[in-house]
C-alpha positions in Angstrom: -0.9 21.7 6.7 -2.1 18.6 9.1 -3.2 20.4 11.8 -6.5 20.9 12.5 -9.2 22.5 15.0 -11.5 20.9 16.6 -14.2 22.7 15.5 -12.8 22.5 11.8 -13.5 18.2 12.0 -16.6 18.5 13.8 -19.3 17.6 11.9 -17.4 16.2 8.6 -18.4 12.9 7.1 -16.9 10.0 7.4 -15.9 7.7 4.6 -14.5 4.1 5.0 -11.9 3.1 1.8 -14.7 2.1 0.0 -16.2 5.1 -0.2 -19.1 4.1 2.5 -20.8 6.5 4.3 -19.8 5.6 8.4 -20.6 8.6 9.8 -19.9 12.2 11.2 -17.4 13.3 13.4 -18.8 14.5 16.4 -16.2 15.8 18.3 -12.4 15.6 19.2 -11.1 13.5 22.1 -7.5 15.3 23.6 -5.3 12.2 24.9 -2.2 12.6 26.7 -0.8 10.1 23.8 -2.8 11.1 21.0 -6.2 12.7 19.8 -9.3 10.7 18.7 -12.1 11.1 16.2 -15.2 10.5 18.2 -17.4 9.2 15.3 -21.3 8.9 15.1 -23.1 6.6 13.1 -27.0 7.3 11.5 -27.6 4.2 13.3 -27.0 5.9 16.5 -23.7 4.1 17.1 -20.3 5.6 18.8 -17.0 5.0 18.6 -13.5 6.6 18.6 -10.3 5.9 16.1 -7.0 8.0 17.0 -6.2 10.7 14.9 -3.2 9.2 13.3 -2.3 9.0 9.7 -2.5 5.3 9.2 -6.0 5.7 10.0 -7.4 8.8 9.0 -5.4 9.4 5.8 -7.5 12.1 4.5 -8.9 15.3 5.5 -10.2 17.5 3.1 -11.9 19.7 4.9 -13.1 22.1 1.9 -14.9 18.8 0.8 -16.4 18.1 4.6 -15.3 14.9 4.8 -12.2 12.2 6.4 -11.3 9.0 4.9 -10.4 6.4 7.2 -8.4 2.7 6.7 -11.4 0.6 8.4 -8.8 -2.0 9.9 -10.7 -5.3 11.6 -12.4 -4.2 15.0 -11.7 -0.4 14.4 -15.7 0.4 13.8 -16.9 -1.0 16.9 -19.7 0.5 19.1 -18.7 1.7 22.3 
């Protein structure tokens, strides 16, 4: 049930706890330790979070969209 394709989390929103918009998922990064979300902003903003649980508690992908826990210096252009 928590596994996922790649091409399943492309292009989902992004929601922070709050419910805010962030962005859309723009691809999957493969790490030897673990996967990232590599996230897109309107703005025109990237960044990555890892694909862990503590961060990305929800994906509902019949909905389009991933919640993440927006922890201090997590959403940071890079």
């Amino acid at each position: 049930d928590d596994e996922f394709w790649p091409e399943d989390l492309t292009g989902l929103s992004v929601f922070d706890e709050a419910g805010e918009l962030v962005g859309v998922v723009e691809r999957v990064v493969f790490g030897p330790g673990q996967d990232r979300l590599a996230i897109a902003t309107e703005a025109g903003a990237r960044f990555e979070i890892p694909f862990v649980d503590e961060l990305v508690p929800v994906v509902d992908i019949d909905a389009r969209r991933v919640e993440i826990n927006s922890i201090p210096g997590l959403i940071e252009p890079g």
